[in-house]
C-alpha positions, -999 to 999 in steps of 0.1 A, spaced: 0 0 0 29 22 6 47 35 -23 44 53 -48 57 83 -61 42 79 -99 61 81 -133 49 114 -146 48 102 -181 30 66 -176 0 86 -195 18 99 -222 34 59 -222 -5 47 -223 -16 70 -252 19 59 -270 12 22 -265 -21 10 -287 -1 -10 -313 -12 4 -338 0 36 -365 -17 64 -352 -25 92 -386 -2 121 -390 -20 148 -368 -3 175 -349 11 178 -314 -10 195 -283 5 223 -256 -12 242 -232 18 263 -234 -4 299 -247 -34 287 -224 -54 319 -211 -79 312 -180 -104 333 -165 -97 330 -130 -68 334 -108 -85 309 -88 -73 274 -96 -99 249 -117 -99 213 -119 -96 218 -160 -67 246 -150 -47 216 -128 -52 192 -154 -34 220 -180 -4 220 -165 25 209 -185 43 178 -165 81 175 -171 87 139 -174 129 126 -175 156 146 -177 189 136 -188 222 161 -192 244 159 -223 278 137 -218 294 173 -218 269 187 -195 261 218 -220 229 207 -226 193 190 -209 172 169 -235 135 165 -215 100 157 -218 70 175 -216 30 164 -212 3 179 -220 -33 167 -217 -62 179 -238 -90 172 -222 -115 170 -247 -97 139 -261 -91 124 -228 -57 124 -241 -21 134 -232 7 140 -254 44 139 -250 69 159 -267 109 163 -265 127 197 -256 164 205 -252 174 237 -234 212 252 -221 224 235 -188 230 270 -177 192 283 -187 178 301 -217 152 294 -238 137 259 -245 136 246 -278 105 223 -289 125 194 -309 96 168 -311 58 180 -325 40 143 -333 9 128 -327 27 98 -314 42 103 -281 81 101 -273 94 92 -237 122 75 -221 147 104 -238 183 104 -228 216 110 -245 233 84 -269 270 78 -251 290 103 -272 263 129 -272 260 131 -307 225 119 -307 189 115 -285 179 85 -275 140 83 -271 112 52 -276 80 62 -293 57 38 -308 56 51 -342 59 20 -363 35 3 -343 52 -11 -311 71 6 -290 111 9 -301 140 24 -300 145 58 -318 176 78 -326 176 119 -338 201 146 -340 201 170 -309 180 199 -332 152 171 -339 163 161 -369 169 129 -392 150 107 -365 157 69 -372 145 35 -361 174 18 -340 154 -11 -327 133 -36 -350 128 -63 -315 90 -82 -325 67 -71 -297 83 -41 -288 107 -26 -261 100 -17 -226 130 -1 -214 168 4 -225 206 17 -222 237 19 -240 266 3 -232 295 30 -222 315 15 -248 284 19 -277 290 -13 -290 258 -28 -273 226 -19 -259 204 -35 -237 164 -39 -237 139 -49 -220 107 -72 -232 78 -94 -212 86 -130 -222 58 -156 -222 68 -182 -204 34 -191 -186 6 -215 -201 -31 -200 -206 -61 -225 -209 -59 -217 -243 -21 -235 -242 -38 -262 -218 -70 -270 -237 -64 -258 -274 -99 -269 -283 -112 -244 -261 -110 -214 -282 -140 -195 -267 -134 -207 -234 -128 -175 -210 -112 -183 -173 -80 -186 -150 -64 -212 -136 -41 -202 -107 -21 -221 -85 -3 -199 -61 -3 -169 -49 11 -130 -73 -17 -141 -96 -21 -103 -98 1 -72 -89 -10 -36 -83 -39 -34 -115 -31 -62 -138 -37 -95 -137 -11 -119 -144 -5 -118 -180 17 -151 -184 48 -127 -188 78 -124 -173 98 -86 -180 137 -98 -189 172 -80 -196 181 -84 -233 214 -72 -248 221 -70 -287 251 -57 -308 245 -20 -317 269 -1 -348 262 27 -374 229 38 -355 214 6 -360 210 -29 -338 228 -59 -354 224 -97 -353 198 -114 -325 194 -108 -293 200 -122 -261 177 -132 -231 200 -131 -199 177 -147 -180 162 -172 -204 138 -193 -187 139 -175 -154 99 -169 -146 109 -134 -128 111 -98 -133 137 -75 -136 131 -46 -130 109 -55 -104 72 -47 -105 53 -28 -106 75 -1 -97 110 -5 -106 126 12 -142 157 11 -159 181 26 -130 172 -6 -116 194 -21 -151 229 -8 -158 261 -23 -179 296 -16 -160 317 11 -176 335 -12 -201 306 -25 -217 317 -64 -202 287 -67 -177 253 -61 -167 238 -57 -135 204 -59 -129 180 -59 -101 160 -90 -99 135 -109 -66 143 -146 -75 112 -156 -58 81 -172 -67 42 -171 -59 38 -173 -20 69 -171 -12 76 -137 -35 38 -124 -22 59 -125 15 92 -113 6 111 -83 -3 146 -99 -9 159 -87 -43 190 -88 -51 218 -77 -78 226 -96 -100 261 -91 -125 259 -110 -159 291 -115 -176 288 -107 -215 312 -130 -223 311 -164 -208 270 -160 -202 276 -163 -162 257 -149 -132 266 -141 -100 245 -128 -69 264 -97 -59 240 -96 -30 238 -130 -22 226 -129 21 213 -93 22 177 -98 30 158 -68 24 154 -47 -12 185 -43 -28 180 -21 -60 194 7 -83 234 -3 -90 254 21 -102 289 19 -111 318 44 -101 334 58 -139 363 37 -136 341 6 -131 361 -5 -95 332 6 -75 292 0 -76 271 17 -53 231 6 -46 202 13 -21 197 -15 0 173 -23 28 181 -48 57 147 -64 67 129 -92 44 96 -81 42 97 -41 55 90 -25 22 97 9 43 130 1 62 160 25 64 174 29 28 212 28 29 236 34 10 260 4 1 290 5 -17 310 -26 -31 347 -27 -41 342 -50 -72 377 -66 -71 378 -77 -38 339 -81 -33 337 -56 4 308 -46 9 309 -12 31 276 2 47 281 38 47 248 46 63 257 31 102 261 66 116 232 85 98 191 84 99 181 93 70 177 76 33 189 78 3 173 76 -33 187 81 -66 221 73 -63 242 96 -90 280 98 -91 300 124 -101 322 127 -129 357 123 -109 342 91 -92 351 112 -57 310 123 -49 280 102 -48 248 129 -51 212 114 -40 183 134 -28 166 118 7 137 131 27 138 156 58 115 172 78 85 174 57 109 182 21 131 165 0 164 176 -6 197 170 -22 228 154 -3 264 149 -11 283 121 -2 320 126 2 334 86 -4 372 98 6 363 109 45 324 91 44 312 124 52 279 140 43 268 171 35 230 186 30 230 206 0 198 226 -4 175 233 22 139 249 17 102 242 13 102 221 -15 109 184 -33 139 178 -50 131 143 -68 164 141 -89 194 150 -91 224 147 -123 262 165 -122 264 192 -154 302 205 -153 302 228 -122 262 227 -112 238 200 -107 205 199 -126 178 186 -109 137 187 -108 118 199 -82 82 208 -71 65 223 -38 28 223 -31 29 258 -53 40 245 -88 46 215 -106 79 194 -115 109 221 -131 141 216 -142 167 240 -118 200 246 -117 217 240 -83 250 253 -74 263 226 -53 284 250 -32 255 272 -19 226 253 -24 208 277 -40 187 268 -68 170 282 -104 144 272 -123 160 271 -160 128 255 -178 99 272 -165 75 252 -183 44 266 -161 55 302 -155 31 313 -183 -1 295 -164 11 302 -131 11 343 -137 -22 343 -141 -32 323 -109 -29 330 -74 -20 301 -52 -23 299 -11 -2 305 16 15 273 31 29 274 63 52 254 85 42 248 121 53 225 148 29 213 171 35 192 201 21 159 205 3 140 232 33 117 235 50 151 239 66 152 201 73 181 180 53 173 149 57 192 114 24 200 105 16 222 67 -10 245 71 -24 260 35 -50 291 33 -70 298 6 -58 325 -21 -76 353 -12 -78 344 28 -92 369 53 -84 363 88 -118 380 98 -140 351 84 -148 315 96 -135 289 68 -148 249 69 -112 234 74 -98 197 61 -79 171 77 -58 159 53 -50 123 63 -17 107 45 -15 71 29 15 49 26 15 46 56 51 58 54 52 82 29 61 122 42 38 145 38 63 171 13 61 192 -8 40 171 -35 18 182 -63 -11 162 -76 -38 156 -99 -57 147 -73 -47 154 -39 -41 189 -44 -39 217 -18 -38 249 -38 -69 227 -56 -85 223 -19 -76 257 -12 -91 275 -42 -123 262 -32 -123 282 1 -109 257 23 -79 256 50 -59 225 49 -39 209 78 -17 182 66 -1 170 94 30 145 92 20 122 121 33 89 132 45 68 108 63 90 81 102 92 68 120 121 73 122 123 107 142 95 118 139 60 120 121 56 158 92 77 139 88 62 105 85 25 122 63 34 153 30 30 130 40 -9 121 14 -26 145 -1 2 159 -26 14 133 -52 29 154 -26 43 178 -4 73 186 -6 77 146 -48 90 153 -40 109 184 -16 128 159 -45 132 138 -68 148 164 -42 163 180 -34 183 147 -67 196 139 -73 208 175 -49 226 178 -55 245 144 -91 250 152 -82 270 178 -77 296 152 -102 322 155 -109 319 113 -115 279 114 -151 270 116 -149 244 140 -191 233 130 -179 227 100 -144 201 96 -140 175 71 -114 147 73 -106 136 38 -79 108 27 -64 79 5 -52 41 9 -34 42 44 -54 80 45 -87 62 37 -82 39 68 -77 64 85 -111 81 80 -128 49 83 -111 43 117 -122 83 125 -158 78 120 -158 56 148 -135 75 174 -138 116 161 -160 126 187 -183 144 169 -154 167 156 -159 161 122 -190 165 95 -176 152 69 -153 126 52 -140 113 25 -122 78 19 -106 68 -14 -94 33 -15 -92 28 22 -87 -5 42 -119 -9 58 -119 -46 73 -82 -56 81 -91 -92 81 -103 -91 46 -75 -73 35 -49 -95 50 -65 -119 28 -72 -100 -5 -45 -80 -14 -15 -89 -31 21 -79 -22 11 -101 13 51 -88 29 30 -51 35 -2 -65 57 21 -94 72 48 -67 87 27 -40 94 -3 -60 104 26 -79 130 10 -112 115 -25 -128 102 -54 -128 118 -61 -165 124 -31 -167 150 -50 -162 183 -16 -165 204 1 -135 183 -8 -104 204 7 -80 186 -12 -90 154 -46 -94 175 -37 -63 188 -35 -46 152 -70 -70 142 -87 -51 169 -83 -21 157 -98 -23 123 -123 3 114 -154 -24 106 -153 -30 143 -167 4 153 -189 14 128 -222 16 158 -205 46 165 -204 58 125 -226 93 128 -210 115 101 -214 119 64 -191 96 42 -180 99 2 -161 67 -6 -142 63 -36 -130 35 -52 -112 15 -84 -124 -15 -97 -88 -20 -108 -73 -16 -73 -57 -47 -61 -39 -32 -35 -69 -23 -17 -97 -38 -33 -126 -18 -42 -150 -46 -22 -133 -26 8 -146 7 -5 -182 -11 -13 -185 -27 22 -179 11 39 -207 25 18 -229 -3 23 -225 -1 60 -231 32 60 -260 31 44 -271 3 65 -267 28 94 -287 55 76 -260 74 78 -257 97 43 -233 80 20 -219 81 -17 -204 57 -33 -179 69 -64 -170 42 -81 -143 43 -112 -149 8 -131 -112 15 -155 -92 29 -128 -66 13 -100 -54 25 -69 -55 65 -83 -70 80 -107 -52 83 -141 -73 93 -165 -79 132 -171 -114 134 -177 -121 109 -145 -92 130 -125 -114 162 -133 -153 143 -125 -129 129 -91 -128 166 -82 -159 178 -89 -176 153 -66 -149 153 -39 -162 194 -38 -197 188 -43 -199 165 -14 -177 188 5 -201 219 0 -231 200 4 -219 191 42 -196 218 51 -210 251 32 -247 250 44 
């Protein structure tokens, strides 16, 4: 349930994927959109151009990126490809298609841009100059690509494509053509909003001269019925070769059914080119180990590794390996904090990550001669990525005031620039909240980071209905995010105050607090809760007749679990895709290593007290005190939380005569993807809001 910071561009991926020639029609911005309101729409949010990857030149002169845009009268996004100076200026449009490019990056010797678009019909690999021009077809892999990289040396590339290794009925009973079922016979039969499709994602590699693949491919893991990069979450830095082209390491959880539903041991794995041999570099490290990365000289590799089998939210470290000798050296014993996208620098002497702290994300610097570290930016605001460009670091960022940009760092002061400034020309002509940082003390006696956002044109002399914003994950921080969806400046145009408080539970403010939820679900984690939106309310302009408590997954247990203990603070809430009944989801969800750890064990285990303990406590069990109006929203293709959890809440509710609506999004999973359902999600989610809160 935890998880997941989303790939910006999996729309853009959707439209580009039909498999079939889409006609020659032209591209779509939003770039010269004019609105008529400085208050912030649903249609406005959804105009917003979303920079997808970045990647810096090999000479760090230049950023090749992508941009999305979504026209919502097609229910449709589309992608295009920009290039801009490392040092700022002006952006330069280099892509205008119908059909969608992503995954852009620079070809080793920076004479070309690397992108996959699905042009010809399947998704390949495409080559162009650095103005646009002269694109050309490097791939022609049957099926399609789903991911790739070049070999440092550019005599190879690697790939990756789902092999079919599983047997359908139609493989089992060929005279069956019409027949329509599933046979299963252990547990991962389905995985976050797909079903099993008999596939298997695997690492090819496949000779690559003169712009142009040569000669057949090669499976590396021919046979092997397991993914790499993991799924559902994992891309290509979880794939690399070493420096000279001899090796590929790859992140893989050698598991199967049951045993993979319970376990989060992957490992990294180092194929040798040329005698077709694999060796576990991580062989006895029990937790996720993901993400290698090699030093330029190819003596070190550097990954992100957890220590715990089956804590999908334990410390991540980082982990360096000296290849020739095989150390391994845990360089994250003295610190407590993560680390996440492991870059290193040119020189080999600096690895650069970002990690979270205290309600932001920002961008660190690991020193490997003296193990030192050193935060290097510090503000409200996410930095999700970080590259080296000669003397500066480029790197994207967002707050809860504007979406992803490109900026320039300078690594000495910290300070950052926005060079691409994709939304400046849409955000001019809005005006967003005021967010604010307080600290409010706990009942355990805490200091707990709570944000605080005011409507746009807020006026301390009225009374405004204010929102509990309750976080899923469970551990996931409350930052400096910006949504689709779960908005604030959205929430906050609509004349509401939000308190988003980063209770119990969350990263980014040590260890001891991220792991204190695990078993303790309708513990110190809800006092935080209340404890949060009383003391806001003491605020002369929050109308304490009229609170709402609104939230998702983890967030959406969380209101459940309110209904029964608020105390009549609360006339309104709103669950999307929330655990409702813990037994049921112990037994119905998928990735079974989340509910087992968190959940301290199953429910049939009478003598396990701290599982009973955590049983008790699910939110079905107090619904005779439910007494407060309830939205519940839910997607038939959530299999994290599935939407029979969202359908029993509403039905009890209704039971109770207790005023209830159920929205229900039969083509959508966990969130809400699609524009024109992302726009009808906020419409209701105000509507209800009004109808309870602005009487």
């Amino acid at each position: 349930m935890k998880k997941y910071t989303f790939l910006l561009g999996l729309l853009g991926l959707l439209s580009a994927c039909s498999g079939s020639k889409k006609p020659e029609k032209p591209t779509f911005t939003n770039r010269d959109l004019k609105v008529e309101s400085e208050i912030m729409t649903p249609e406005v949010l959804w105009s917003f151009g979303r920079v997808g990857n970045v990647s810096v030149s090999p000479d760090g002169n230049t950023v090749v990126f992508t941009v999305s845009y979504t026209k919502i009268e097609e229910n449709r996004t589309y992608t295009d490809i920009y290039t801009m100076p490392a040092k700022g200026g002006e952006f330069t449009q280099i892509t205008s298609t119908y059909d969608n490019e992503f995954e852009v990056s620079w070809r080793p010797d920076g004479k070309k841009i690397a992108y996959l678009s699905a042009k010809s019909g399947d998704v390949q690999l495409w080559e162009m100059n650095p103005d646009g021009s002269n694109p050309v077809k490097v791939t022609k892999i049957e099926g399609g690509i789903e991911g790739y990289k070049y070999a440092p040396t550019m005599d190879k590339i690697l790939f990756t494509q789902s092999v079919k290794l599983d047997k359908t009925i139609h493989d089992l009973y060929p005279d069956l053509p019409k027949a329509d079922a599933r046979i299963e016979d252990d547990l991962m039969y389905r995985h976050w909003d797909h079903w099993h499709d008999f596939k298997y994602s695997h690492v090819f590699y496949i000779d690559y001269a003169n712009g142009s693949t040569v000669g057949t491919a090669t499976d590396i893991m021919e046979g092997e019925k397991y993914h790499a990069p993991l799924k559902p979450w994992g891309g290509m830095e979880q794939v690399s070769f070493t420096p000279d082209g001899k090796n590929i390491a790859y992140t893989c959880k050698k598991l199967e059914g049951k045993a993979s539903a319970f376990s989060t041991n992957s490992d990294i794995y180092l194929y040798s080119i040329k005698d077709k041999s694999t060796q576990n570099l991580t062989e006895g490290m029990m937790g996720y180990d993901i993400a290698p990365t090699f030093s330029p000289d190819g003596k070190l590799m550097a990954w992100e590794s957890m220590e715990r089998d089956g804590y999908e939210a334990d410390k991540n470290r980082l982990f360096v390996m000296d290849l020739a000798t095989g150390t391994k050296t845990d360089y994250s014993k003295e610190i407590d904090f993560n680390v996440h996208g492991l870059t290193w620098s040119k020189d080999g002497n600096t690895i650069w990550f970002t990690s979270d702290d205290k309600g932001s994300k920002e961008i660190y610097k690991f020193n490997l001669a003296d193990a030192s570290y050193s935060k290097v930016t510090d503000g409200i605001h996410n930095y999700n990525s970080v590259e080296p460009a000669g003397d500066k670091l480029i790197a994207t960022r967002t707050s809860m005031q504007y979406p992803t940009e490109i900026i320039s760092v300078d690594p000495a002061s910290g300070k950052g620039e926005n060079i691409s400034k994709v939304n400046d020309p849409l955000l001019a002509q809005l005006k967003m909240g005021k967010v604010e940082k307080r600290w409010i003390k706990t009942t355990d006696n805490k200091e707990m980071l709570t944000w605080v956002i005011y409507p746009p044109n807020f006026d301390p002399n009225k009374k405004y209905p204010t929102l509990l914003y309750c976080q899923g994950g469970p551990q996931s921080m409350v930052s400096q995010f910006w949504s689709t969806r779960w908005n604030f400046q959205m929430m906050a145009a609509n004349d509401y105050i939000i308190v988003a408080p980063n209770r119990r539970g969350l990263p980014g403010f040590g260890q001891e607090w991220n792991e204190q939820i695990s078993g303790d679900y309708g513990g110190q984690n809800m006092k935080d809760y209340l404890t949060a939106i009383d003391e806001v309310a003491k605020e002369p302009f929050v109308d304490n007749d009229n609170l709402g408590a609104v939230g998702a997954s983890y967030g959406g247990f969380s209101i459940y679990w309110l209904a029964g203990h608020h105390n009549k603070r609360f006339s309104a809430l709103i669950s999307h895709c929330g655990i409702f009944n813990l037994e049921q989801m112990y037994s119905i969800t998928e990735e079974m290593f989340f509910v087992n750890w968190d959940n301290k064990g199953n429910y049939w285990d009478k003598s396990n007290r701290a599982a009973m303990k955590s049983y008790a406590n699910s939110p079905h069990k107090f619904v005779q005190n439910w007494d407060t109006p309830i939205l519940v929203i839910h997607g038939a293709k959530d299999f994290r939380i599935p939407y029979t959890q969202g359908m029993a809440a509403f039905n009890t509710a209704r039971m109770l005569d207790i005023p209830a609506r159920f929205l229900y999004f039969p083509e959508e999973n966990h969130w809400v993807l699609s524009c024109q359902n992302g726009i009808l999600w906020q419409r209701e989610f105000f509507r209800f809001l009004d109808e309870q809160l602005k009487k």
